[in-house]
Structures are given as structure tokens and as C-alpha cells.
C-alpha positions in Angstrom: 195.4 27.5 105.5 195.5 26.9 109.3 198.3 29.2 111.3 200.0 26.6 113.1 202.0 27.3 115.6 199.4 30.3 116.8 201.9 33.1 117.8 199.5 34.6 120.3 199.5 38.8 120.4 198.6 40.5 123.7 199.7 43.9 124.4 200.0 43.1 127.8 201.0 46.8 129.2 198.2 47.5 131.4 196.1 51.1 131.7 198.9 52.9 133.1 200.5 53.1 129.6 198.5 56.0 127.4 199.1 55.1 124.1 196.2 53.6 122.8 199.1 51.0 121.1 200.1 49.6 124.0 197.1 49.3 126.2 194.2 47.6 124.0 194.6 43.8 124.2 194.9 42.6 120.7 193.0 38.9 120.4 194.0 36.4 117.8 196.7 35.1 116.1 199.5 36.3 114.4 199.6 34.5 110.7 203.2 32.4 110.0 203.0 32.1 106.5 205.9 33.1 104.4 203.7 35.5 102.3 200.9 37.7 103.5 199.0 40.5 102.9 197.5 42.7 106.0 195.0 44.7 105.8 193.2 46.2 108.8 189.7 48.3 109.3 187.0 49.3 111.5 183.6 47.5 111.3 182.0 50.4 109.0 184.7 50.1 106.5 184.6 46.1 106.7 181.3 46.1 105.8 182.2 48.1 103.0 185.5 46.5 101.4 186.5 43.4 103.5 184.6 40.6 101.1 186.4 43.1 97.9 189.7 43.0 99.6 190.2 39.8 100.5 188.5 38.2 97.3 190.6 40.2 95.0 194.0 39.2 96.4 193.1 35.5 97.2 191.9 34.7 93.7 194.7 37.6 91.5 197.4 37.4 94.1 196.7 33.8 95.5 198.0 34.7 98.8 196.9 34.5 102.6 194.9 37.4 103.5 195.1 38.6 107.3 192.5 41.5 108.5 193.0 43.3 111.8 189.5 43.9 113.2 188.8 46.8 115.0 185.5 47.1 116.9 183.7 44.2 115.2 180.2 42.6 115.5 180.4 38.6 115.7 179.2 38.4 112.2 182.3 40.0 110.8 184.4 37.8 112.6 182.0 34.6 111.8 182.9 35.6 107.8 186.5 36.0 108.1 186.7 32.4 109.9 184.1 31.5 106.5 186.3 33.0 104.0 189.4 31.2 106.0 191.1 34.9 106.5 193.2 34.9 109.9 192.5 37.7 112.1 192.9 39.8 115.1 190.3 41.5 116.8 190.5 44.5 119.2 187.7 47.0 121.1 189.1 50.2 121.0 188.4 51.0 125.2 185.7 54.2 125.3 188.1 56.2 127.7 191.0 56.0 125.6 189.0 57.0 122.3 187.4 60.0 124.2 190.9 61.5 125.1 192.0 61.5 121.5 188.6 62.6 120.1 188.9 66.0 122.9 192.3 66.1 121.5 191.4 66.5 117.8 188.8 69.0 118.7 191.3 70.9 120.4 194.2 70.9 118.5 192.9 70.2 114.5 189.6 72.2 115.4 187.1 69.8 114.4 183.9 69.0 115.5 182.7 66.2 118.0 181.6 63.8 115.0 184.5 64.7 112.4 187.2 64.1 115.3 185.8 60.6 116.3 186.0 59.8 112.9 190.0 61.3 112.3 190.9 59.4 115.2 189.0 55.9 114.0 190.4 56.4 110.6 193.8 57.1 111.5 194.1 54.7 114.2 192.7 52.1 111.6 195.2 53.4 109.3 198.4 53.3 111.9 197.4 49.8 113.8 198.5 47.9 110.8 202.2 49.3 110.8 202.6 48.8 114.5 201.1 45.0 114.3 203.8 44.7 111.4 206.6 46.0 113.5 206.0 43.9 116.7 204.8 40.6 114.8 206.6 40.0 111.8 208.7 37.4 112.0 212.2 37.3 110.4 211.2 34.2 107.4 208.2 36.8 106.8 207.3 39.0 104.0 204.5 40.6 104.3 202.3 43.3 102.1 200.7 45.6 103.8 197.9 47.8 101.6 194.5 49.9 102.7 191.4 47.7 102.6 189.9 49.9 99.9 192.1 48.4 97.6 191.6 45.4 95.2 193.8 43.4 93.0 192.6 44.2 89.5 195.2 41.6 87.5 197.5 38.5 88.2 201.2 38.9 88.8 203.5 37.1 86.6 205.8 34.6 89.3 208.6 37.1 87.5 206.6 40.1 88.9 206.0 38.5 92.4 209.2 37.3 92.6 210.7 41.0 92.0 207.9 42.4 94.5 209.1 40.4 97.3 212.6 40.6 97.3 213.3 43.8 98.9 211.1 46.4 101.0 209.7 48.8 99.3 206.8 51.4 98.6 204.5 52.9 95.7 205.9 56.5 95.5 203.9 59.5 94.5 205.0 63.2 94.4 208.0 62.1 96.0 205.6 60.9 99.1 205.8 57.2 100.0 202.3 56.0 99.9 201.0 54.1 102.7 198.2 52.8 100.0 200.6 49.7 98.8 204.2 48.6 100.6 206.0 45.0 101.0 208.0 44.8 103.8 210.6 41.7 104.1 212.1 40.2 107.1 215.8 40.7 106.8 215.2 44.0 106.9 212.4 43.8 109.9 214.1 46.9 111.4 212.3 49.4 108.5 209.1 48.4 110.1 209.9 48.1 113.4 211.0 52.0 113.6 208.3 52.8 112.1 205.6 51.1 114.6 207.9 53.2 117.0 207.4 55.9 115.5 203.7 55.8 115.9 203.4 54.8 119.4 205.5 57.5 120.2 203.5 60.2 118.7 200.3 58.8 119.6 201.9 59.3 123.5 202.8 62.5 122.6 200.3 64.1 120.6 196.9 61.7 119.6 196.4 59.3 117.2 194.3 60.8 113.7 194.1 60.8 110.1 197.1 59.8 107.9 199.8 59.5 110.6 200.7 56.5 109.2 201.9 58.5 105.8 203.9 60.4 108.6 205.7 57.8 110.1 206.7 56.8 106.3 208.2 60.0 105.8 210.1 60.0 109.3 211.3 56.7 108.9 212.0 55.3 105.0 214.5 57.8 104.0 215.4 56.8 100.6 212.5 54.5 99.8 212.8 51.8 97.2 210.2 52.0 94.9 208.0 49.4 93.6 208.4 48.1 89.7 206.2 50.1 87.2 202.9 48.3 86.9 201.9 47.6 90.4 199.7 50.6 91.4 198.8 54.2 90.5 197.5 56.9 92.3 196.5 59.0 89.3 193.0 60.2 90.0 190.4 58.3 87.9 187.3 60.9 87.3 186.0 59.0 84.4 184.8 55.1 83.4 187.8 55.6 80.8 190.2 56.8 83.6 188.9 54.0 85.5 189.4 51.2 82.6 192.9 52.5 81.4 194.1 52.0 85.6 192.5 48.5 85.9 194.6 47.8 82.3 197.5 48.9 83.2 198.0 48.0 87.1 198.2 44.8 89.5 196.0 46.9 92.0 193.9 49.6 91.9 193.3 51.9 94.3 191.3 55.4 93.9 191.6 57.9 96.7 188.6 60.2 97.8 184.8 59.6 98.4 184.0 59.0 94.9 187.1 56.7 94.5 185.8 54.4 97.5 182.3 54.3 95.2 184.0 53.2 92.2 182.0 49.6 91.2 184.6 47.1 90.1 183.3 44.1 90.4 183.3 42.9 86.5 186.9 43.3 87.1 187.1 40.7 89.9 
């Protein structure tokens, strides 16, 4: 479905500004559909789960799919415009990465290679929430989920009715998982304390792994939780494990190495 009016996204606040959130000019359009879901990843993990992703909630969820792309080669962007996905498109600036990477060295004492990677991962991890809480537009509800996931099973209109009417999150251990969330727009504030939130600690501190699950925690108090049935974040170890989750949830979602190699494509 063509976005039309184009709500153009520029962050506009020039090099003097060092959060990484502010000063990398963001390209594209932001979607004006009712009902989205927004997903974002670097071009390593778009490779890997893009096609998966947006398949799975096209065809289960039947909903517009829009993918922030970070870093990515013109023949990712030439297959989101083939699978009609709206995107954005950024180039994270060398400098900017370099400071954070030096920072994650320093301060979560890890290597040259394993801090790049913290700092790509959590920035693909955070960029999403910060998009959501400068774009979304008040008539918009929008799902925002990790690009590993896939929708596994349709949702009755009863179910996506009841998913849509109110923000909230898949809960697990008494965290609020950053896996699987709806945000609406009459309560656009939720989300637009928590992009805050990030751009604030990423000016204070650096941008790295899961500090998106911390701006969650900071900022969604008493989180609503989704309905029963959506998603689990039980580990799945087995095919049986695997099976029973697909059966019994909308999405599916496995955390860990070996839950990003789980093959579920007879389940698409």
C-alpha cells in the first residue's frame, strides 16, 4: 500500500549534538497507516530474518510491515521496495560508532570486535523505540517486535481487536519484554518517554546491548500485559518444545544463538 502523504523523517540536529539519535539523518518515510508493525535491523541481521519477518506478519497478521534499515547494501533496499515494505534507511557515521565502540571497551570490558557488535546490536535494538516516539502519529497503532520474530498463527479479528486497544507488553519474570509490544496513539506519551529515555542515556553513557529492555523498565511502570496466547519466551531446546510454542502462540520468538537457528519455515 503506498504511504500517501510521505511524512518525511530527518533528524536535522547537526554534528554538534553527540547522541548518535539525533545526529544520523534518517531517509525515508514514515508509514500513515492505522496499523503497523516496525521492525528494524542492521544489514547482517536483514539478510538473515527480513524476508521471515515480514512474510510471516503480512500473510498471518495481514498487516503493513515497516523495516528501519541500518547500514544497508542497495539490494536490501531494492527487496523491501519488491516486497512493498516501507522503510527508512540510515548510515550509522564511522566517527560516532568509534566513540561508542572505545566506550564499551572501556566501561563493559570487551574486546574491539565484541564491542562493535554490543553497540550495533543495541543501537539496532533502541532505534526502533526512538523512531516510534518521534513518528507515531496520534490515529496510529503501531506493534513494534524484534526482526527475529515470525508470526506462527492468524489472530482471530476478536484477538486483534483486544491486541490493539490499549498499549501493552509481553511480560516475563516480571521484566517487560522488548521482543513483542503494541503501542496506541492516545497514549503516544508511553512511547515518547521512552525514546527520551534512550537519547538521554546514549548522551550520557553509550548506546549497547539491550538498552532498550532498560528504557522499558524506567519508563512502563505498571505495564499492561498482553492476552495469553500471543507470545512466549519459554526456552524451546527441543523439536517438541519448538512444536508445542508454534501450537499454542500467535508469534514465536526463541531467544539465544540456537533460538535464531531454529528452521520454521513449514510453519509459514
Amino acid at each position: 500500500m503506498a504511504v500517501d502523504p510521505p511524512v518525511s523523517i530527518y533528524s536535522g540536529h547537526g554534528l554538534n549534538i553527540q547522541t548518535m539519535f539525533n545526529q544520523t539523518d534518517i531517509h525515508g518515510a514514515w508509514p500513515t497507516h492505522p496499523r503497523l508493525v516496525l521492525a528494524s535491523c542492521d544489514n547482517r541481521y536483514f539478510d538473515q530474518f527480513a524476508d521471515r519477518f515480514r512474510a510471516s506478519f503480512q500473510k498471518r497478521m495481514d498487516l503493513p510491515v515497516h523495516l528501519h534499515l541500518i547500514n544497508p547494501t542497495e539490494t536490501q533496499i531494492t527487496l523491501c521496495e519488491q516486497w512493498t515494505v516501507s522503510h527508512t534507511v540510515e548510515y550509522i557515521s564511522p566517527p560516532e560508532l568509534d566513540r561508542r565502540v572505545q566506550w564499551c571497551i572501556r566501561n563493559r570490558n570487551k574486546s574491539q570486535a565484541l564491542a562493535q557488535d554490543d553497540v550495533i546490536a543495541g543501537y539496532s535494538q533502541a532505534i526502533r523505540f526512538w523512531l516510534l516516539g518521534r513518528y507515531q502519529l496520534p490515529h496510529q497503532s503501531v506493534v513494534v517486535a524484534d526482526i527475529d520474530a515470525v508470526a506462527v498463527q492468524s489472530p482471530t479479528p476478536e484477538q486483534l481487536s483486544a491486541l490493539f486497544s490499549c498499549t501493552q507488553f509481553s511480560i516475563y519474570k516480571n521484566r517487560t519484554m522488548a521482543t513483542f509490544c503494541v503501542f496506541v496513539g492516545n497514549e503516544i506519551k508511553t512511547a515518547q518517554d521512552i525514546s527520551l529515555w534512550i537519547e538521554q542515556y546514549d548522551l550520557k553513557h553509550s548506546i549497547h546491548n539491550a538498552v532498550d529492555q532498560s528504557a522499558l523498565k524506567k519508563c512502563v511502570l505498571n505495564p499492561l500485559a498482553l492476552p495469553s496466547g500471543w507470545i512466549s519466551h519459554d526456552d524451546t531446546p527441543t523439536d517438541k518444545s519448538v512444536l508445542r510454542k508454534v501450537n499454542r502462540n500467535i508469534i514465536f520468538h526463541s531467544k539465544g544463538t540456537r533460538g535464531k537457528s531454529i528452521d520454521l519455515s513449514q510453519y509459514l
